[in-house]
N, C-alpha and C positions, 0 to 999 in steps of 0.2 A: 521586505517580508511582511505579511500580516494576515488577519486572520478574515471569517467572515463576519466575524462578533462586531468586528469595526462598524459595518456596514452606517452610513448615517451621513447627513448633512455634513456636517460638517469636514466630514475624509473628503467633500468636493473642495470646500475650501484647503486645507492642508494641502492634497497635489494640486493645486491651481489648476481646478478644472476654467477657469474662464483668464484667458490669457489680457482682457480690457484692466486697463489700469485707472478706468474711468468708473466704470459699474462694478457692483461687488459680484463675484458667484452665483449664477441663479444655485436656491435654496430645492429644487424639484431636479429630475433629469426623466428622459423620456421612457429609459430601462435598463432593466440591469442585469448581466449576462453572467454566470457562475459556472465554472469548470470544475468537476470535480474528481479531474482524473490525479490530483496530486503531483508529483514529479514532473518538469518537464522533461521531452524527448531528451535530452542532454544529458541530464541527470541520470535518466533511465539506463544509458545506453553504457555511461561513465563508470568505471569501477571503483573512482574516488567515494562516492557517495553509499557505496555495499547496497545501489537499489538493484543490481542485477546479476542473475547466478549465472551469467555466461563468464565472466573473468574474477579475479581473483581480485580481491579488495577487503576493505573495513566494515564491520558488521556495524554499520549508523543509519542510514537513512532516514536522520533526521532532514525534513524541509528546511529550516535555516539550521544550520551547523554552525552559525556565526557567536550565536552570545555565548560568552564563558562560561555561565554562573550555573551552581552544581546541580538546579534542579533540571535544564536543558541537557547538560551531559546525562544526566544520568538516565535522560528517555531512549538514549540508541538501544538500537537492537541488540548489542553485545550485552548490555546488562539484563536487556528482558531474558536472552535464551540462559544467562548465565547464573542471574540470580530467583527467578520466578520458579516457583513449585510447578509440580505436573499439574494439581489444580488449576493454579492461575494460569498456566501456559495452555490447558485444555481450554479454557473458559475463553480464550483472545479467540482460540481457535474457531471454538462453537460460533462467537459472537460475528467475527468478520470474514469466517470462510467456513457457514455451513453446510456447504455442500463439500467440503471434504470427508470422503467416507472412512480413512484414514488418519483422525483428527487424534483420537486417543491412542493411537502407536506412535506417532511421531513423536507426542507431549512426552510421551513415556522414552525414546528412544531419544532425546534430546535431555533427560532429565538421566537415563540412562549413561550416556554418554561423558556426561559431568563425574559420575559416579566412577567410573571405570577409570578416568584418569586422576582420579585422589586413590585409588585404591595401586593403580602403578607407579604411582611417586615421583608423577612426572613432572610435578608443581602447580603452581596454580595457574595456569597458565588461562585456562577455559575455552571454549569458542569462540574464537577470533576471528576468521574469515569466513565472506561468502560461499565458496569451496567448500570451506567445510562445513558449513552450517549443510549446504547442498547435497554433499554427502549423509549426513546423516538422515536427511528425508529420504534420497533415493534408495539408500540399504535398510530402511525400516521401511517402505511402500515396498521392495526387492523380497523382503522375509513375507510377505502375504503373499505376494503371486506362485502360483504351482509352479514347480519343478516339472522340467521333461528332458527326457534327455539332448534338445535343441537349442534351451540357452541354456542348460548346468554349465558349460562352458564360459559362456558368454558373463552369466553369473562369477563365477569363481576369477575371472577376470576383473573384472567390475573390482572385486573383494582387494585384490590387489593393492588398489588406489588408498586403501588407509591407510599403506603404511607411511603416506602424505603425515600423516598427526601418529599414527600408533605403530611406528617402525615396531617390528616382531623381535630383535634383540638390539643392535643398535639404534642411534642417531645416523639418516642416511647426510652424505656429502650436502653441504648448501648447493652446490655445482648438481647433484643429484635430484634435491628436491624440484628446484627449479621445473628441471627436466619434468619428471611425474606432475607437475601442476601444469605446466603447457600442453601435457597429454592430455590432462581432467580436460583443460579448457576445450580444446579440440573436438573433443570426442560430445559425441551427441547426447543432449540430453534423457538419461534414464525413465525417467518419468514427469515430463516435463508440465502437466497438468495440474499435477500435486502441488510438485516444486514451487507451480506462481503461486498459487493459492496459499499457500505457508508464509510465501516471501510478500504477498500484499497485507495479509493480516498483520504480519509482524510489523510493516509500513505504517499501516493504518492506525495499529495499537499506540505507535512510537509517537505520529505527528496527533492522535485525539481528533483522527479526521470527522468521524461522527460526531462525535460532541461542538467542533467547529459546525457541521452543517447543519445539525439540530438548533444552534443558535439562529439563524433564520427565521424560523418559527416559535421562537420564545421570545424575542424583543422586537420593538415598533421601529427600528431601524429601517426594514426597507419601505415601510410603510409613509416613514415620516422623508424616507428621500425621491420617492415616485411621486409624478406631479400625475392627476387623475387622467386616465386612459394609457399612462405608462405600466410596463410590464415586466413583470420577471420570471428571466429564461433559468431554468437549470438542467444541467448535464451532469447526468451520473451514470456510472462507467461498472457497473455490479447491482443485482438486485436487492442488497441490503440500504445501500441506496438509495434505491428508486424506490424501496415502502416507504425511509421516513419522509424523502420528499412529497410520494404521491398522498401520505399520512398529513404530513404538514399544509401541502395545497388544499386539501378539501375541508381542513380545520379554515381555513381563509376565506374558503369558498362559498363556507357555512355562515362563517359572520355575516356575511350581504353585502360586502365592503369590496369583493373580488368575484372575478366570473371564470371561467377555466377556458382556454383559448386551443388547446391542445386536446386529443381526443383522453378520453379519462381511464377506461381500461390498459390502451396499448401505448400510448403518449407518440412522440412521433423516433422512429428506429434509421440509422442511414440509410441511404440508397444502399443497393448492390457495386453501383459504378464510386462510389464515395469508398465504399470499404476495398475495392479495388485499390483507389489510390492511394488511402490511408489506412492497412489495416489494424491500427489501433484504435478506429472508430467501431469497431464491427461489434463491442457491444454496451455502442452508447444508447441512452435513452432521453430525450430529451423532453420536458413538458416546461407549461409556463401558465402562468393565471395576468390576469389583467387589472386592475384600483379601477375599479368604477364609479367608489363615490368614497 
């Protein structure tokens, strides 16, 4: 695991970029390629990791899950939805999904949600799974949409599925629960728009992916590991994104030190036949400047 902050000469030495045991590492390399979709496919698709609201898992989605120590535990997502105010859980919100129109009910019905069960003295148990975190976006995005009489049904259905976390007077059977959680799973997602948009921010807020990609353009790192006419590519996967990067390129651009290789408005988008085969490229952005002197 590591970060972008690393970026620098000498990370070539450390992975033994140059396998001669005669010549040391060249100190340059010709370019350098950044992904910034976070998670890989694996991860994404894995309920281990709580990055996806199709199965029922741990609300973490930390990138490395591996170091102990309490300040990494305590970035998963269970603590943000659990311990952050409606402020601060607004403000992730604003920040890394603002194009949620729905940003300030969620904050509130997530904040809510905490509430209702200290007030049924069901312990402290909090938000603990993807399921349910999921839940409580798609029935707080549910309470805006108009009623008619075509899904009130379909609605009051839906409603059913608390009783997953807020059984109406008992605890249902484990052998029960089970059951209703393989339905949630099954059953198509409600409002599935929202839903990523909620579950990337919370991602994003967890791993400090901005702040990791904003380091790019605050230290001489990639500068001092590009040998001249080498270039650096980056892909970003959201237009929060694609400002700081297109922000950070043309601060580069501007020194006289770098030229911009990629068009500057629309940078370059996948084909049509690329996002056929992979639709998770569908909305990448990709741009790149070049060390010309």
């Amino acid at each position: 695991h590591g970060s972008f902050k690393e970026i620098s000469p000498s990370l070539l030495t450390q992975h033994h970029y140059s396998t001669s045991t005669i010549h040391p590492p060249p100190p340059k390399v010709h370019g350098i390629l950044l992904d910034c979709y976070g998670p890989n496919s694996f991860a994404l698709t894995s309920p281990d990791r709580g990055h996806t609201y199709l199965k029922q898992g741990p609300l973490d989605m930390r990138y490395d899950a591996t170091t102990p120590d309490k300040h990494n535990v305590a970035k998963r997502v269970r603590n943000i939805v659990n311990h952050h105010s409606y402020s601060e859980l607004l403000a992730i919100l604003q920040t890394h999904a603002p194009d949620e129109p729905y940003g300030d009910d969620i904050a509130a019905a997530i904040v809510q949600w905490r509430l209702d069960e200290k007030t049924k003295k069901r312990g402290p148990k909090g938000i603990r799974s993807t399921l349910e975190l999921r839940y409580i976006i798609e029935e707080a995005v549910d309470e805006l949409v108009p009623r008619s009489r075509n899904n009130l049904k379909q609605k009051q259905k839906f409603r059913q599925l608390k009783a997953i976390w807020r059984p109406p007077k008992k605890e249902a059977t484990m052998a029960r629960k089970k059951e209703m959680i393989r339905k949630f799973e099954e059953r198509k997602v409600k409002y599935g728009a929202h839903t990523e948009r909620v579950f990337r921010a919370l991602r994003m807020e967890a791993n400090g992916d901005l702040d990791h990609l904003g380091s790019i353009f605050e230290n001489d790192g990639v500068e001092q590991s590009l040998e001249t006419g080498g270039r650096l590519v980056v892909i970003t996967y959201h237009s929060i994104e694609d400002r700081l990067v297109r922000r950070g390129m043309e601060e580069m651009v501007d020194s006289g030190r770098y030229k911009m290789v990629t068009p500057e408005e629309d940078g370059i988008r996948p084909s049509k036949e690329e996002v056929e085969v992979n639709e998770r490229s569908k909305d990448a952005m990709l741009r790149a400047v070049e060390l010309v002197r």
